[in-house]
C-alpha positions in Angstrom: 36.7 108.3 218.9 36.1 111.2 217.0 39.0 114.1 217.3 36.3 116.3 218.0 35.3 114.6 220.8 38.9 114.2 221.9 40.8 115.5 224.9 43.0 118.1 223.5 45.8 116.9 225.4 45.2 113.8 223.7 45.2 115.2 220.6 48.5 114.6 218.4 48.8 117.0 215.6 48.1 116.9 212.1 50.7 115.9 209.7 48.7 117.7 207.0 48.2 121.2 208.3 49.6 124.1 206.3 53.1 124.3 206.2 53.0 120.4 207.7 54.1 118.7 203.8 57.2 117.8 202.8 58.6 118.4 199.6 60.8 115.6 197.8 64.3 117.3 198.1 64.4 117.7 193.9 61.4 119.6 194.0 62.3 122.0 196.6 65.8 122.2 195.1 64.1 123.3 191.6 61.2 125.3 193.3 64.2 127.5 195.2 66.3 127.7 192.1 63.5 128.9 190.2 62.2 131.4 192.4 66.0 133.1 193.0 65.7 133.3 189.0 62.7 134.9 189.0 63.3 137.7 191.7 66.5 138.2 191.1 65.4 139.0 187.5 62.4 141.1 188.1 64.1 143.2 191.0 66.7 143.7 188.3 63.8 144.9 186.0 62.4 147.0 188.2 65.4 149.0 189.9 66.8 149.2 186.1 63.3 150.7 184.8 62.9 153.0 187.8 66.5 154.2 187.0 65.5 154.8 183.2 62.1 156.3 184.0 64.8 159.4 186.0 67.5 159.7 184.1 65.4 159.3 180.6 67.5 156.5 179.5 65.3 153.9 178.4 66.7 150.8 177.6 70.1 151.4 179.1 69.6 150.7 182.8 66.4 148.2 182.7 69.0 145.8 180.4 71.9 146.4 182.9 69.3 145.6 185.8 68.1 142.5 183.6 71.7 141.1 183.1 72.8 142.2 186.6 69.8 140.2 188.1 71.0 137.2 186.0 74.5 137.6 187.3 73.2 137.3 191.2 70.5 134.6 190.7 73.2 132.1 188.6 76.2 133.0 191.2 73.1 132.2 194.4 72.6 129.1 192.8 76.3 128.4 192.2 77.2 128.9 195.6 73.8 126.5 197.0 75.5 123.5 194.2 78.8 123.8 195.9 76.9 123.8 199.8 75.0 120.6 198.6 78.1 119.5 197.4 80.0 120.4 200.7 77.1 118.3 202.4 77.4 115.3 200.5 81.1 114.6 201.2 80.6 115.4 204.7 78.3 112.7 204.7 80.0 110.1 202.7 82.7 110.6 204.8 80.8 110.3 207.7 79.1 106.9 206.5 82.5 105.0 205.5 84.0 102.7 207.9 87.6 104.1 208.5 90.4 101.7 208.5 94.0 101.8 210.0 
């Protein structure tokens, strides 16, 4: 039967809705790493250019925004490599058999 023509309690829902597909855990590591570099960056940009654009100090403070962006996205992902790490020796140690 058709799932138009289905109950709707009957119904089961779709596994390929929006916000329904699962990424392969590589990809979503490399897609969140990537986009904490990317803001992280351009807010960096930004606030640094804003500050230049006052003060009349052009490339001083969009540089120390650039780096400074840098800084936070590489210590973000430092901190989600030693979580994942944290997580994976939980769970080895949760898998072994423990002997006495």
């Amino acid at each position: 039967m058709p799932p138009e023509q289905q109950d709707p309690e009957d119904r089961k829902p779709s596994s390929q809705g929006f916000g329904q597909v699962r990424l392969p855990p590589a990809f979503d590591l490399a897609l969140r790493w990537g986009l904490t570099l990317a803001v992280s960056v351009l807010l960096g940009f930004l606030i640094g250019r804003w500050v230049d654009v006052k003060l009349k100090t052009t490339p001083l403070f969009l540089l120390i925004g650039v780096f400074w962006g840098l800084g936070g996205s590489f210590y973000s992902v430092f901190l989600q490599i030693k979580k994942l790490e944290k997580d994976d020796q939980t769970e080895e140690n949760s898998t072994k058999p423990r002997y006495k």
